[in-house]
N, C-alpha and C positions, 0 to 999 in steps of 0.2 A: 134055358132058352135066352136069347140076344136079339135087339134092334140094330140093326145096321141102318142108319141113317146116310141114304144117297143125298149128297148134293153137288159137286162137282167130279164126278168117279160114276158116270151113268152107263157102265157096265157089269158085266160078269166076272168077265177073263181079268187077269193081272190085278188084282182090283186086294190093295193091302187092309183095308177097314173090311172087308167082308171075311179074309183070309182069320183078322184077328177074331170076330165076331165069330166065327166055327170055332174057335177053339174051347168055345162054352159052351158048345151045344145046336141044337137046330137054327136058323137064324130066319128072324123077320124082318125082310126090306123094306124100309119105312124110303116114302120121298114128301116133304112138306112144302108145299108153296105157302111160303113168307112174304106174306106184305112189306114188310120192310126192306127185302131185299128185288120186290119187284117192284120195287118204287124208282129203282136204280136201274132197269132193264128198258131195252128196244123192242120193239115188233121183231125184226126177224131174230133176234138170239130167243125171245120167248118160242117162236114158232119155233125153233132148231132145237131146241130145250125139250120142247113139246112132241116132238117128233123123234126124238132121244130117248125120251119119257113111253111114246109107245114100243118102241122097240124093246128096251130092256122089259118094262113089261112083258112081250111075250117069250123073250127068252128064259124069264123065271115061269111061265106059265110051261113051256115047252118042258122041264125039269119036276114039275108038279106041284110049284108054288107061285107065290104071287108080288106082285108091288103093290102095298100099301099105297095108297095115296093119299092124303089129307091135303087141308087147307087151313091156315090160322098161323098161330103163335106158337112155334118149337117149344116156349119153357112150358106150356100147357102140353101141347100135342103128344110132347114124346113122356113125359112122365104118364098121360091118362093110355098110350099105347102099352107102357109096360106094365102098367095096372091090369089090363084087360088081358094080355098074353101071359104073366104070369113071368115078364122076363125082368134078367137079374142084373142086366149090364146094354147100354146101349154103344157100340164103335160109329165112329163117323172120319172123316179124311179131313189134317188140318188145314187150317186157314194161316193166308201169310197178310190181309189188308186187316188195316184199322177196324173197319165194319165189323172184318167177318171173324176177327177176334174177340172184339168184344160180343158180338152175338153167341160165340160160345162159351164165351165166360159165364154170359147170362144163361144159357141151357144146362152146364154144369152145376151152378146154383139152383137149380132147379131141382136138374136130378139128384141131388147132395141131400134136399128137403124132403124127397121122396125116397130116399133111401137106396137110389137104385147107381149102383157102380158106373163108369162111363171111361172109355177109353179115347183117343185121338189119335191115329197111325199118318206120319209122314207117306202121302200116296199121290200129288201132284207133280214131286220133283224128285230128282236120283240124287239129291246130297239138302238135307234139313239147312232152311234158314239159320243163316249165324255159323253154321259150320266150319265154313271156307273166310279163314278172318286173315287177316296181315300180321306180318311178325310183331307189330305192336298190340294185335286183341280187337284191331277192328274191321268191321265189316269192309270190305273194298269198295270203294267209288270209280276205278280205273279196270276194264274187263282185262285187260291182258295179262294182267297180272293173276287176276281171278281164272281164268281160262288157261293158264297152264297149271293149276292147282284142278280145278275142276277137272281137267283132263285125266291127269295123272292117277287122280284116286279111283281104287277098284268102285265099280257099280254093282248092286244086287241082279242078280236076275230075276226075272220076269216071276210074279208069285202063280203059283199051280190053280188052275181052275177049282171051284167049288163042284161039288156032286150032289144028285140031287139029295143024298141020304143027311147031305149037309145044310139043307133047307128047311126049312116048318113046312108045315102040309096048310096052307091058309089057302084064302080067294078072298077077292074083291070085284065085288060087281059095280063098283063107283065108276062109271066112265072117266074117260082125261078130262080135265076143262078144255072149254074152247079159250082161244086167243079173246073174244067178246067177255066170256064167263070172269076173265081174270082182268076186263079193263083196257085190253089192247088191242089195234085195229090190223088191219091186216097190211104186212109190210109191203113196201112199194117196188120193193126189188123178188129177185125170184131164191129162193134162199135153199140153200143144198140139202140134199140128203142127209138125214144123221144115222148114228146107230154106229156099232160097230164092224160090220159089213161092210158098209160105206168105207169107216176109214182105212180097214183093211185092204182094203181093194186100193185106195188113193196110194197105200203105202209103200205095197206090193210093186205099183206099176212105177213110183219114184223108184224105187232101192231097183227096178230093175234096168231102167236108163238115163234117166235124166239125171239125175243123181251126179252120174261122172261128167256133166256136162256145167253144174251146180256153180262152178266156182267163175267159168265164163259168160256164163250165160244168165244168172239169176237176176241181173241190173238191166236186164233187157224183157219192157213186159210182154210184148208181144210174143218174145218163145215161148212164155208160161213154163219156164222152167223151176218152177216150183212144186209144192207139196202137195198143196192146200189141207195141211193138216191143223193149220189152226187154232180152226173152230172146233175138231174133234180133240185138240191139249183141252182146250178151254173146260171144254163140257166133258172133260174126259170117257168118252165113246172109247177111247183105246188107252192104253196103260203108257206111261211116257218109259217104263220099262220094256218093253215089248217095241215102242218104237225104238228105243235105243239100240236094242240088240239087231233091228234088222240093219238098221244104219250100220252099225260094226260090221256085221257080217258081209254087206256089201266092201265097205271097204278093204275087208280083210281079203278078198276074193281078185284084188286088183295092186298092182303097183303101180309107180306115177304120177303123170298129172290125175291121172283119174281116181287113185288115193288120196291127194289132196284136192279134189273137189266135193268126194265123200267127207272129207275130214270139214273141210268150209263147211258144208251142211248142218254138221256134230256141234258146229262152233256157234250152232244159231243155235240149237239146244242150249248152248251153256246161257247164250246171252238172255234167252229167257227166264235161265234159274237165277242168271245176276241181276237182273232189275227183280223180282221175288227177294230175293237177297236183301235187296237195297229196301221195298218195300215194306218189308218186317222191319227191316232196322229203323226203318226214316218211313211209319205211314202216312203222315202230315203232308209227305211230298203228292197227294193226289192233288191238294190245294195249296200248297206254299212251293215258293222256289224252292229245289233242293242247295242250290249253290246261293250263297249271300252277297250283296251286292251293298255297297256303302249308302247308297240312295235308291228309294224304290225306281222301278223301270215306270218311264211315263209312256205307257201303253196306250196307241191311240184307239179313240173309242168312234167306230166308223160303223151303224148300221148296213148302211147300205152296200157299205163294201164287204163286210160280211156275209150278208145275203146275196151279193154277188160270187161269193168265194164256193158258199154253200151251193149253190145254184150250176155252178161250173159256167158261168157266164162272166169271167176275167178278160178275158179277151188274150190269155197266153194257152197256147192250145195243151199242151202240156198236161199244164195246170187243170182245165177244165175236162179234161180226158177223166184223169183221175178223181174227181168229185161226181161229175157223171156216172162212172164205175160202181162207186161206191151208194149214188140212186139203184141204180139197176142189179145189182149182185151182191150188195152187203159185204162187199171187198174191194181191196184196194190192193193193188202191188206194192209191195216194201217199196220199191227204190220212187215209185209215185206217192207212196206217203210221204217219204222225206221232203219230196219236192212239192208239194202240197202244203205241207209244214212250215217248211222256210217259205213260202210265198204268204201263207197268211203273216208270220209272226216280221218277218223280215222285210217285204214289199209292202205291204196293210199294216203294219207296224201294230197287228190285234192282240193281244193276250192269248197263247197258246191253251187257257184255260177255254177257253171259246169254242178252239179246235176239238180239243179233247171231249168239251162237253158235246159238239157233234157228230164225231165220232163212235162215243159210247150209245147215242143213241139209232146210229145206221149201221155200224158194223155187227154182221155175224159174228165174227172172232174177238168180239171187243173183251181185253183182259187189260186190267186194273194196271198190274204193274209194267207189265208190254207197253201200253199203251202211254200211263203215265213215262217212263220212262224213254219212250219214242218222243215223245210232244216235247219234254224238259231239254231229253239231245238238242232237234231242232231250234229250237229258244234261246240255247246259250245258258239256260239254268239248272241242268241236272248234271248228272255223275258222268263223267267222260264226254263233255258236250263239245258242238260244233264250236267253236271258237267264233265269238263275238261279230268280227270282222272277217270270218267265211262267210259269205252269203252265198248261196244257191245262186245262178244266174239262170231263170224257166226258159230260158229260150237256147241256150245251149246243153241246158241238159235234156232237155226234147232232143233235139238233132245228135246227140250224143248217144241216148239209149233209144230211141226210135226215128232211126235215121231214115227209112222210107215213109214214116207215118202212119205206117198201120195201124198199132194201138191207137191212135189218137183218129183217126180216121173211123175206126168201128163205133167210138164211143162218144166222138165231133160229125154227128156228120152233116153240118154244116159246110163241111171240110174235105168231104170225102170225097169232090171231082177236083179239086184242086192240087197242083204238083206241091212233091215233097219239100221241096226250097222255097216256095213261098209259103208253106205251112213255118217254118224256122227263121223265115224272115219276116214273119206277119208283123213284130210291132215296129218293124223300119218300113213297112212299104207305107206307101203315100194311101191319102184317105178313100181317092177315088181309083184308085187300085184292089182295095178291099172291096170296097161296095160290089166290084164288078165281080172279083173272084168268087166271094160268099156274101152276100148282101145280108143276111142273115144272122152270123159270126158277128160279136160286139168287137169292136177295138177295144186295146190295152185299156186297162182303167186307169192304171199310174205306170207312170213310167220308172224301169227298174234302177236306171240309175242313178234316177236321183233319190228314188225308197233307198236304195244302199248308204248312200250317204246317210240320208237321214236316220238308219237303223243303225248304223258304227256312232253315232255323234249320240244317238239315246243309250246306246249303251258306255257309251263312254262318260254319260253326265252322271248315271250312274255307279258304275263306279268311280265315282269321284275325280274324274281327270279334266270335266271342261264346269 
């Protein structure tokens, strides 16, 4: 008999630590809420967690076992688990951040004391951290490069479902915690369905149109031509194997532009294995620049703008669209992240650490090296970043990717009687122009072009040039 230790793999299907776990025998699905690792979580990924958490539950119930559930300290919990069951080896799905390798260093140590075997199955990504290096040995900081490597190499397919004869015959009448039980309040946005159901259904209905639509249309949030898958990667609800293959097959099903909008799609796969990549290699990047700079950045230190940023009360509609969103749905549009990103780091001149730390704590899909690796782009300080002296401009990339104003009209709606052209001209129009339009809607806090200047001249003191 074997522990299969769920923590990011909150499925049945495709699911490579459960597959290994069978291969010893009956297996016990262990899930353990760690203090230490919810020390680091939001209200809605807890609740989305949780609601993951009861799903797979009944789907081992539906087979004639169960999900363990505990609460405590892994290097205790899972050695006194395989005391009590009698098991000889516990599987679990590795980890690519700092944290969560060292946390299984220390449950290894553990069960090393205890006598009891332990294995680790690569089962978040379709090619092992470190794998994909440059002709010199190392990890890549430039995805393009990484991305025709990543491409090219065959992928596993999809691992075979477990049966129930491949289960222990256990129960647990331990209810779920509540969100209260575990310390957290209830999130302020409305937070999606989880499960695998769920993300089958989202996956389904991308691979069957949007998809070919992906490579036009994704920079524009109001088509919603996206996935929303993920928060089901994160918490893995679905196998990134299983997503892979439906990705492929749509593609393979089409020639064209609409092959290469399936393939754009594929390509956002990679990019999340390449910041994982970069993560394992470089974890220190959650808190350090990844890119070095001669002189620290003199990041300015602005509460209030900040809380204005958070608030989505900038007074660039844009901008505050996407902060707003991000209250209300624990999501954000990629191409509104960016520009969200460079307005805090780039306009507010904040420390992108700021961003991320609020981030992590509103978004559903909030994932370590995503995320770290998004913030550091925008900043100018990570692996393949915007260049210094690019600055986002919020007011043309408003009118660029929501050129009627509808996103920012559902989600401003300060905003929402007022025409499109003065939503895109709002921080030129005169002050008693505003008042009339949306009396309500703050004016620009700073003005962008003079933050650009003074964001090219910090970063240029920095590196050493003024």
């Amino acid at each position: 008999m074997r522990l299969h230790w769920h923590r990011r793999d909150l499925r049945v299907a495709d699911n490579a630590g459960l597959a290994a776990a069978a291969e010893g025998g009956p297996v016990v699905p262990v899930f353990v809420f760690d203090r230490g690792v919810l020390a680091h979580a939001g209200p809605p990924r807890v609740a989305f967690m949780l609601d993951a958490l009861d799903s797979l539950r009944e789907r081992y119930r539906e087979h004639g076992s169960d999900l363990l559930v505990r609460r405590g300290d892994p290097r205790e919990v899972l050695p006194d688990l395989a005391a009590e069951f009698g098991a000889d080896a516990v599987t679990w799905g590795k980890e690519v951040s700092g944290l969560g390798r060292e946390r299984d260093a220390a449950v290894r140590r553990a069960l090393d004391d205890a006598d009891v075997a332990r294995r680790s199955v690569q089962d978040a990504l379709l090619h092992d951290p470190g794998s994909i290096r440059t002709n010199q040995g190392e990890v890549y900081s430039v995805f393009t490069y990484f991305w025709k490597k990543w491409r090219d190499r065959p992928k596993e397919d999809p691992v075979a479902p477990l049966t129930s004869d491949d289960l222990a015959d256990v129960a647990d009448d331990e209810p779920l915690p509540s969100l209260g039980d575990l310390g957290f309040e209830e999130p302020e946005a409305t937070v999606p369905p989880a499960g695998t159901s769920a993300a089958r259904e989202l996956l389904a209905a991308f691979c069957a149109d949007d998809i070919y639509d992906y490579d036009d249309r994704r920079d524009y949030p109001a088509d919603e031509c996206t996935s929303r898958l993920s928060a089901h990667l994160k918490f893995g609800t679905i196998g990134i194997r299983e997503v892979y293959d439906a990705v492929a097959e749509a593609k393979s099903a089409v020639a064209g532009t609409d092959y290469d909008a399936a393939e754009e799609f594929e390509s956002q796969l990679a990019w999340r294995e390449f910041y994982s990549h970069v993560l394992w290699d470089r974890p220190n990047v959650v808190t350090e620049n990844f890119k070095d700079y001669e002189r620290p950045i003199e990041w300015n230190r602005d509460p209030d703008a900040l809380q204005a940023w958070k608030d989505g009360e900038t007074g660039y509609p844009i901008v505050d669209a996407g902060m707003r969103q991000l209250r209300a749905e624990a999501f954000v549009h990629n191409r509104v992240r960016m520009i969200a990103a460079s307005f805090l780091t780039k306009d507010l001149l904040v420390d992108w650490r700021e961003g991320y730390d609020w981030y992590r704590e509103k978004l559903v899909d909030h994932d370590t090296a995503n995320d770290v690796g998004g913030w550091q782009w925008a900043a100018s300080t990570g692996t393949d970043a915007q260049p210094y002296f690019r600055v986002f401009n919020p007011m043309t990339q408003g009118e660029r990717y929501d050129p009627s104003g509808e996103y920012i009209r559902e989600h401003v709606p300060e905003l929402r009687d007022i025409p499109a052209d003065a939503i895109h001209e709002w921080d030129e129009l005169d002050r008693g122009l505003r008042e009339m339009l949306a009396p309500d809607y703050p004016a620009p806090i700073v003005d962008h072009s003079e933050r650009r200047e003074r964001a090219i001249e910090m970063f240029e003191r920095a590196r050493g040039d003024g």
